[in-house]
Steps between C-alpha positions, in 0.01 A plus 500: 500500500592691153472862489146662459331654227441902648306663201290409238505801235222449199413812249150723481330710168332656846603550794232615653261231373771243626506631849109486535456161314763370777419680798117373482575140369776444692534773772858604422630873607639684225801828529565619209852630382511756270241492230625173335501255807258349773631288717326260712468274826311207525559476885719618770706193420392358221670600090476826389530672156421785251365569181665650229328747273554375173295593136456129418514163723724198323340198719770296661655856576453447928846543669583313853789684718703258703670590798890491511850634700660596200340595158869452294568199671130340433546599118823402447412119679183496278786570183673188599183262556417604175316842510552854399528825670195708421506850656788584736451612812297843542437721766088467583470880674373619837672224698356197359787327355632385188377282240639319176413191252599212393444210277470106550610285217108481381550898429234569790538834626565525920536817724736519766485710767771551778489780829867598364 
């Protein structure tokens, strides 16, 4: 098995409209974090993901976060298949991680997200 997507990060004109729209079609929980960002859980196991507040939405703009050891080492093997490094790694806050970017050869944006 490959490694697995963790977080699915899309963006929000309102954040409070998003969280009700989603809570009652879907019945997501929301936490918000700070006054910019909602995250969400579809299920004690299932994907999770957040919401960025942003002033307008580009479609196409939804980012997935993929699981790896080693943020650095996943860009720089994405560099050599053909890809390019997006956003280096960055500490998340309160615990949860870090997080960077990256590129495939199509110019598709991908998140990466490691523990360390």
């Amino acid at each position: 098995m490959g490694k697995e997507i963790n977080h699915i990060e899309l963006n929000s004109k309102d954040l409070m409209a998003t969280k009700k729209f989603y809570s009652r079609l879907f019945g997501w929980q929301f936490q918000m974090f700070g006054d910019n960002y909602a995250m969400f859980k579809t299920s004690k196991k299932g994907v999770g993901g957040g919401f960025n507040l942003a002033k307008k939405i580009t479609p196409g703009t939804t980012t997935f976060y993929v699981t790896v050891q080693n943020i650095p080492d996943a860009q720089k093997k994405a560099v050599q298949l053909g890809g390019k490094i997006g956003q280096r790694k960055k500490a998340i806050g309160g615990g949860m991680g870090y997080w960077g970017t990256l590129k495939d050869p199509h110019g598709n944006l991908i998140g990466i997200w490691s523990q360390k």
